[in-house]
SEMITI-711294 format. One record per residue: chain; y, x, z of N, C-alpha, C, O in turn. Coordinates in pm, whole numbers, plus 50000, padded with zeros to 5 digits. Last residue first. Layout:
N
R c   n_v   n_u   n_w  ca_v  ca_u  ca_w   c_v   c_u   c_w   o_v   o_u   o_w
R A     Y     X     Z     Y     X     Z     Y     X     Z     Y     X     Z
...
end
This chain:
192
R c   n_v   n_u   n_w  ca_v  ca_u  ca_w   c_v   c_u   c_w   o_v   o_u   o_w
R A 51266 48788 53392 51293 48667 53353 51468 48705 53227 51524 48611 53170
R A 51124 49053 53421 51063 48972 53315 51140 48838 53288 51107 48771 53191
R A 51184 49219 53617 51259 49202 53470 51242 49094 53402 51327 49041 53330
R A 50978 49234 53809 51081 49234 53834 51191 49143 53731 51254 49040 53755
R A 50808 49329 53631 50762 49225 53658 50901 49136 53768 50912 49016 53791
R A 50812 49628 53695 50834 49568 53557 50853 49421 53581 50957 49391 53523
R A 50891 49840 53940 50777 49701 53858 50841 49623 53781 50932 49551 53820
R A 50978 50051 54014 50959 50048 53897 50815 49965 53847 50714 49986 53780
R A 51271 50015 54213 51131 50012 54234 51086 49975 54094 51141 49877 54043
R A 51489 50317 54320 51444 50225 54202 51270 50160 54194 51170 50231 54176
R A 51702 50512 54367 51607 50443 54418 51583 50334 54389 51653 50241 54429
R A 51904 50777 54327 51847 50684 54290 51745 50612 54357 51685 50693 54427
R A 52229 50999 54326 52096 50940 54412 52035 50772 54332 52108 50680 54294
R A 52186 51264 54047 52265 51160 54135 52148 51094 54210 52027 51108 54190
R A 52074 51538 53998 52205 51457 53916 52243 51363 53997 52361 51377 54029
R A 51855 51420 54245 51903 51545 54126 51942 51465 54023 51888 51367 53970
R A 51774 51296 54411 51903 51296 54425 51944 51387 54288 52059 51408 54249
R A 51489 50984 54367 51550 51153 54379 51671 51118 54371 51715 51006 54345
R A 51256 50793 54308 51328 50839 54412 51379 50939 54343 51311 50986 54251
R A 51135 50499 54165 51196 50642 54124 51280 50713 54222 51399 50681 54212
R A 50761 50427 54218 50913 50396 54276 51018 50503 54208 50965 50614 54198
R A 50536 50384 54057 50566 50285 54160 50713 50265 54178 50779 50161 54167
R A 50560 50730 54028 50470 50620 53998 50523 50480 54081 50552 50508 54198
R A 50741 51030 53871 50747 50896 53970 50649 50799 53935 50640 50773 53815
R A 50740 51330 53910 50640 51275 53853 50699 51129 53915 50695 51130 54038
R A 51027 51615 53879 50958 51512 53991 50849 51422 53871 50870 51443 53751
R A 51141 51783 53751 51180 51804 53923 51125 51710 53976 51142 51688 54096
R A 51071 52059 53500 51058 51955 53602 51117 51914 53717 51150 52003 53795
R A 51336 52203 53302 51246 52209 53426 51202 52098 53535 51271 52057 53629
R A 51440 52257 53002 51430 52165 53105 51298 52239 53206 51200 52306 53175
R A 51617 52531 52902 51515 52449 52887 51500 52386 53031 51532 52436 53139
R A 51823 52773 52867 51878 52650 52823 51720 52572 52801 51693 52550 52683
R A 51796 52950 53081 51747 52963 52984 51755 52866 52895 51661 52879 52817
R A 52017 52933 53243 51967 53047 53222 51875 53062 53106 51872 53164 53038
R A 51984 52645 53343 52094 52700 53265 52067 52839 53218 52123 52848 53109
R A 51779 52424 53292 51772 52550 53376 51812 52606 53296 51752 52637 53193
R A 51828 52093 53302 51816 52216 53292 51837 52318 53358 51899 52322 53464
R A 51542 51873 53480 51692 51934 53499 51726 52068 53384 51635 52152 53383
R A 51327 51584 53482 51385 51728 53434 51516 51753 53444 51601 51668 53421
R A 51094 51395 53570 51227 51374 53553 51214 51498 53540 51108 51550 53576
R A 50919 51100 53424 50921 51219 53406 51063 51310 53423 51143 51314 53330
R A 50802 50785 53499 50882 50865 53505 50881 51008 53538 50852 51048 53651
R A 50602 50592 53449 50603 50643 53491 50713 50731 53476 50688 50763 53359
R A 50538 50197 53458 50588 50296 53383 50581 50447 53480 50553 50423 53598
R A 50197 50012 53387 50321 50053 53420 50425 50150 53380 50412 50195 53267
R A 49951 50032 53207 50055 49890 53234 50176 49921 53303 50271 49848 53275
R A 49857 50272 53293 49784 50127 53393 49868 50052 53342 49894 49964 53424
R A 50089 50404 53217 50050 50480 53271 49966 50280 53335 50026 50197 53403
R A 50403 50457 52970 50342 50398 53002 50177 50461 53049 50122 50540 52973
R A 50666 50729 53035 50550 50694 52962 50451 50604 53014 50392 50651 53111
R A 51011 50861 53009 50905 50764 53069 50773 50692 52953 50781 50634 52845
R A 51183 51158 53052 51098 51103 52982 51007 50958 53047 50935 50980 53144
R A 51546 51218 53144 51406 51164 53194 51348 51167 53064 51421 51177 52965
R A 51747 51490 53179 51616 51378 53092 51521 51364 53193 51456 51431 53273
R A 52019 51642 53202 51948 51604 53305 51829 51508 53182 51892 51465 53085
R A 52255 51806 53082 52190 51867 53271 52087 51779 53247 51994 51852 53282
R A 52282 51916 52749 52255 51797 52830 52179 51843 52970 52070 51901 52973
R A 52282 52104 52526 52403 52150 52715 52329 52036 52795 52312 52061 52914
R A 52155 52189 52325 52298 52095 52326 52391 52090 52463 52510 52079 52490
R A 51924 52247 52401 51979 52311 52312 52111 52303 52343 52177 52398 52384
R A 51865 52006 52492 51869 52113 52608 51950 52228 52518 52037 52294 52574
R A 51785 51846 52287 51903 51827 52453 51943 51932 52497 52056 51949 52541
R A 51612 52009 52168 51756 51946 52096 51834 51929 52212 51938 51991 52233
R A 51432 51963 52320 51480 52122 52285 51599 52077 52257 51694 52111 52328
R A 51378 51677 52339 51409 51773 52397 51467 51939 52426 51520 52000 52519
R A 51296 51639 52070 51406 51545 52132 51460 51624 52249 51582 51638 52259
R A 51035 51747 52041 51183 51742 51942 51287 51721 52042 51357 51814 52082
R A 50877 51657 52277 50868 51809 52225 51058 51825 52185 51154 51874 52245
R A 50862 51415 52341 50795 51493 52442 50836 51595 52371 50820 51680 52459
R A 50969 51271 52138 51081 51206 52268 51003 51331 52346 51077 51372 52435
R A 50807 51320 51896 50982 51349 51948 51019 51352 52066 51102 51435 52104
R A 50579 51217 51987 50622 51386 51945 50725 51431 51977 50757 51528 52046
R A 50617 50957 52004 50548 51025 52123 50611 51169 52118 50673 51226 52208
R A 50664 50741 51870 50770 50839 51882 50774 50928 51993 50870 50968 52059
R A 50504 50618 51806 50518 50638 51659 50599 50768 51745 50598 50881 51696
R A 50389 50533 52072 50280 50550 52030 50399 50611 51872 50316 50679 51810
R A 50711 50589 52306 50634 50471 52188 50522 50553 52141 50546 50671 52167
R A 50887 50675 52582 50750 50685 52505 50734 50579 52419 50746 50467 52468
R A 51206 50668 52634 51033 50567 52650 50991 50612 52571 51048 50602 52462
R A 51417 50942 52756 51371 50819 52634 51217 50757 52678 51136 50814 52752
R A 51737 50923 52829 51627 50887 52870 51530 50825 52771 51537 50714 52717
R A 51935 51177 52958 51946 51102 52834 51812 51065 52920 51773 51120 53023
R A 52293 51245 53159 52168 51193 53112 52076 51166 53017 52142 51097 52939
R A 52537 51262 53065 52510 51330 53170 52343 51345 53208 52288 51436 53270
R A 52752 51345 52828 52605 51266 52880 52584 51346 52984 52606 51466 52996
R A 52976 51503 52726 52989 51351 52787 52869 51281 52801 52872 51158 52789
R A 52868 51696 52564 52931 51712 52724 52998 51594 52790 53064 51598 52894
R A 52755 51599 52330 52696 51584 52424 52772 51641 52574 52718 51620 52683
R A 52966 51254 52281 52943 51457 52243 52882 51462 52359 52904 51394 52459
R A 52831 50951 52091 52888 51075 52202 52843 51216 52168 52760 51272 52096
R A 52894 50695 51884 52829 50827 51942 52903 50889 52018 53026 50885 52018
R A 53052 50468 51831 52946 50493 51829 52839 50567 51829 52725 50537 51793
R A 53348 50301 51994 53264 50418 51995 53128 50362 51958 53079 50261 52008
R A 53560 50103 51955 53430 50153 51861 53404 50247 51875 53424 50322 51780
R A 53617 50036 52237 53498 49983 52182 53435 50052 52088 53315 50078 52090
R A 53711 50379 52393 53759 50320 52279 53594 50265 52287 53493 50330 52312
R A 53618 50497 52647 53727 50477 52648 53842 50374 52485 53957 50333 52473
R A 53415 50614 52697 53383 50493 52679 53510 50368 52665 53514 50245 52667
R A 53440 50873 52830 53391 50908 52688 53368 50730 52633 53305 50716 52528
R A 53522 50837 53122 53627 50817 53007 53578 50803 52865 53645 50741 52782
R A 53239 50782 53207 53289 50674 53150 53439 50699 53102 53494 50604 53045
R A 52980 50996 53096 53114 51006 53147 53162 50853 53098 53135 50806 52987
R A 52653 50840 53074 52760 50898 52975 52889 50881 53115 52894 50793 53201
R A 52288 50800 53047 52446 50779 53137 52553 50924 53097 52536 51046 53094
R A 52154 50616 52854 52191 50725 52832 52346 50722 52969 52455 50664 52970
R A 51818 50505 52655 51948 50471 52778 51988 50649 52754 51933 50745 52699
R A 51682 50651 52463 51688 50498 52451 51772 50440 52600 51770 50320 52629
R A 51895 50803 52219 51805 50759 52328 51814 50659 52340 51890 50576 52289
R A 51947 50900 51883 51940 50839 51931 51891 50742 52122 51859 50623 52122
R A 52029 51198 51775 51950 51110 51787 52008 50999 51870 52118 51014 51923
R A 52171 51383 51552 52244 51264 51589 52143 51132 51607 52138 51029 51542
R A 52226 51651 51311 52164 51593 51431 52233 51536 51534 52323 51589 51599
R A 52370 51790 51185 52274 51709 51083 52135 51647 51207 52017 51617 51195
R A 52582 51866 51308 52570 51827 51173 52494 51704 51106 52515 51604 51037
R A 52527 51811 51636 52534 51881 51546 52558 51803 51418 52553 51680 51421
R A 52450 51571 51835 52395 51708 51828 52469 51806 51757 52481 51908 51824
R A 52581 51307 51909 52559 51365 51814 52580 51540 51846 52681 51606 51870
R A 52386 51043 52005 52421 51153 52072 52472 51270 51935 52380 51312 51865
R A 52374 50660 52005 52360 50837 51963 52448 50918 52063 52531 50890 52149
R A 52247 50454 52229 52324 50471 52127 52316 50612 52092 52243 50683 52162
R A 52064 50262 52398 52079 50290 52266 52175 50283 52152 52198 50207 52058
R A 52331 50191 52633 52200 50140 52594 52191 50166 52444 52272 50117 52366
R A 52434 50334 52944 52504 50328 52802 52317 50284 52730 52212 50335 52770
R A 52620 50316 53288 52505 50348 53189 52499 50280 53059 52554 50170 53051
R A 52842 50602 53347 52806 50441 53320 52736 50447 53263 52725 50536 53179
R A 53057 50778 53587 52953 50717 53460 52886 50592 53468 52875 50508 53558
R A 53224 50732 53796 53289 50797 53710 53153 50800 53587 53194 50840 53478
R A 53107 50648 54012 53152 50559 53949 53237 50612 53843 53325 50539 53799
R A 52750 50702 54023 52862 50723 54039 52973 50660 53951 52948 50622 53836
R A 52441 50400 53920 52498 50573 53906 52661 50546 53987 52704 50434 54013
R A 52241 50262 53944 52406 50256 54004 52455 50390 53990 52506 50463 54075
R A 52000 50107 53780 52094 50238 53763 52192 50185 53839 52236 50072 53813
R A 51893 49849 53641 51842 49895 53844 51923 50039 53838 51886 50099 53939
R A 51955 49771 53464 51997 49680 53546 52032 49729 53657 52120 49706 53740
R A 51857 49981 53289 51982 49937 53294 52007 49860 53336 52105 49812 53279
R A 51570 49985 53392 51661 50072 53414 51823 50035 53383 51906 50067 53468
R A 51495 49718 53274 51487 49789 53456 51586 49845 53447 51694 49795 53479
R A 51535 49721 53012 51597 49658 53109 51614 49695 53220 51724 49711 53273
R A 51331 49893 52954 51491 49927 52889 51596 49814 53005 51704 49841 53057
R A 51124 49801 53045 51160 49943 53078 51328 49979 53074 51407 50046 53141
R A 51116 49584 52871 51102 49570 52974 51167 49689 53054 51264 49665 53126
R A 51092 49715 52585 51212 49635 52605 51192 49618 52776 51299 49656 52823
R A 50828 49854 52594 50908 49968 52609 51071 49843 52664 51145 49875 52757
R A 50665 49669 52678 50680 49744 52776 50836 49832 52756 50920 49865 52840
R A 50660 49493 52447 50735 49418 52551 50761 49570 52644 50877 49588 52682
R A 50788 49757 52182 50657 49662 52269 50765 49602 52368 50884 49627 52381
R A 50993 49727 51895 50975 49811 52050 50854 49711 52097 50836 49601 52046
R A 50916 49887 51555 50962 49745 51674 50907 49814 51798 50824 49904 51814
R A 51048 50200 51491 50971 50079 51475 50973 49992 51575 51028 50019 51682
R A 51341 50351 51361 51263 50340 51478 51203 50138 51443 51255 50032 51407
R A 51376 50559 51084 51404 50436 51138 51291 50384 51259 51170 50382 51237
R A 51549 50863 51066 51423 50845 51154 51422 50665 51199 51456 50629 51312
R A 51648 51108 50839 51660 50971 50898 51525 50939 50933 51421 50965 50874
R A 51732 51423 50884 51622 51349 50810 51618 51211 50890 51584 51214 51008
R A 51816 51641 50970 51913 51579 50874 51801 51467 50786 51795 51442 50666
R A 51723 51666 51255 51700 51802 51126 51765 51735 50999 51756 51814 50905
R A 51736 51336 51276 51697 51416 51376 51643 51582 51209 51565 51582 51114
R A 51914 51046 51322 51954 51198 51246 51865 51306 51284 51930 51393 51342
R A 51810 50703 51394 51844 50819 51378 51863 50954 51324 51773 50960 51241
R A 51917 50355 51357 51856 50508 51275 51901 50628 51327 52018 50663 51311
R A 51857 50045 51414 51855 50186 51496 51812 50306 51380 51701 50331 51334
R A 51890 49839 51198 52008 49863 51312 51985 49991 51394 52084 50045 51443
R A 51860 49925 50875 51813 49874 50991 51904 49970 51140 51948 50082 51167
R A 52072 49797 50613 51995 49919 50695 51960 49887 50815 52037 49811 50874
R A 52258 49584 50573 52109 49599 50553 51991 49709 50587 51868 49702 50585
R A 52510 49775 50446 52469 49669 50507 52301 49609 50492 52246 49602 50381
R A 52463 50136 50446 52472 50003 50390 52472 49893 50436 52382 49907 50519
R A 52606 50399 50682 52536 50303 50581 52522 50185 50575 52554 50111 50668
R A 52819 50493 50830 52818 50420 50673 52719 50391 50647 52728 50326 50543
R A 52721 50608 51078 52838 50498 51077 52847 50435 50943 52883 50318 50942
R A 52580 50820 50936 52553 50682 50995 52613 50568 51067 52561 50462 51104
R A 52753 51018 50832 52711 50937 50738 52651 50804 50817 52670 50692 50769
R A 52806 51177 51081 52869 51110 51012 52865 50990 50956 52927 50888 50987
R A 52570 51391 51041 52590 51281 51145 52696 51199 51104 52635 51094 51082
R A 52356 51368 50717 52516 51379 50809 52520 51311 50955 52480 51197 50979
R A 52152 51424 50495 52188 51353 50549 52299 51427 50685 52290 51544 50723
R A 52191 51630 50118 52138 51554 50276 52196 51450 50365 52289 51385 50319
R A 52255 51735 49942 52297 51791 49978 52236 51761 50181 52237 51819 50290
R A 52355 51387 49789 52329 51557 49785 52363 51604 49891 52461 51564 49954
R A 52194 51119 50010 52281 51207 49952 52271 51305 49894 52163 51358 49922
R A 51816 51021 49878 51924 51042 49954 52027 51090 49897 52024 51116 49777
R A 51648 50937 49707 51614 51070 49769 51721 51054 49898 51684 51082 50012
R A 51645 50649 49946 51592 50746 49849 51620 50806 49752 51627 50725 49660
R A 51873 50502 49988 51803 50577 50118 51747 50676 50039 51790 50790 50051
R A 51980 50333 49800 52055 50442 49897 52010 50531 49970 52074 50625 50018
R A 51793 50193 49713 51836 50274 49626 51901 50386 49739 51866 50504 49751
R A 51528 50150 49955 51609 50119 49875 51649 50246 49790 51591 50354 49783
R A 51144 50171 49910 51305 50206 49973 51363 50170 49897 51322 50145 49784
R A 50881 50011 49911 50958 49978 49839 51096 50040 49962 51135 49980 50062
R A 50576 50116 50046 50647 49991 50055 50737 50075 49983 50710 50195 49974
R A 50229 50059 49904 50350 50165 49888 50452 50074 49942 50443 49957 49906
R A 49883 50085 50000 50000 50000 50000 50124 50089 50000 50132 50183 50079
end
């Protein structure tokens, strides 16, 4: 089975794809794309777990009152890199104009992405160097674990610009690194 790109998408621009360029594309392009090595990455339908997850956390976050928590939007990396997470606590001056539709990364303070079965590689390997590359202090990773979620938290370690564990969460998200949290991570919570 071959599916059918449009005219715009395939081959593409000369020369490639732009962080830039995704504020323009076409009407009809699908609403989450990301930039990741200058190669568009359209993200596939989310499960109830991963939309459930997306909620918790942006309900159950009180972060400090100088950030705010921010729901799939870009990060723009570079040129030709401009992913996407799937929450993201951002400086709240950087929130200072509606049409914002990306941030620099010294205005995240956070990034967080859910595990999906299409976007396992990225969010555990890609997605990360790229952060860390980029200056970002702090990622979670969260990966479904029994039906639940689990939380993978990391700090960088400025010396060598790569993340370093600082905690495994099952059940509950405790810690103070980057900020204080405490979060009970049942889903079932969300559901209405």
């Amino acid at each position: 089975m071959t599916a059918a790109f449009p005219d715009w998408f395939y081959p593409g621009p000369p020369g490639g794809w732009t962080a830039d360029m995704l504020d323009h594309l076409p009407p009809g392009a699908p609403r989450h794309v990301e930039l990741i090595d200058g190669s568009l990455v359209m993200m596939s339908p989310q499960s109830a777990f991963h939309m459930l997850t997306l909620r918790l956390l942006e309900r159950g976050l009180d972060p400090p009152p100088d950030l705010v928590v921010v729901r799939e939007m870009s990060v723009t990396l570079g040129r030709r890199q401009r992913p996407e997470p799937d929450i993201l606590l951002v400086k709240r001056a950087a929130m200072a104009s509606l049409a914002t539709t990306s941030f620099k990364p010294e205005d995240v303070h956070l990034v967080v992405e859910v595990v999906s079965p299409e976007s396992a590689e990225r969010d555990r390997t890609t997605k990360p160097i790229k952060y860390s590359d980029a200056g970002i202090r702090f990622l979670w990773r969260v990966e479904q674990e029994d039906e639940a979620p689990v939380v993978y938290t990391f700090e960088l370690e400025q010396g060598v610009r790569a993340y370093v564990p600082t905690g495994v969460h099952r059940k509950r998200l405790r810690t103070t690194v980057g900020f204080e949290v405490d979060l009970d991570l049942d889903l079932s919570r969300v559901v209405s």
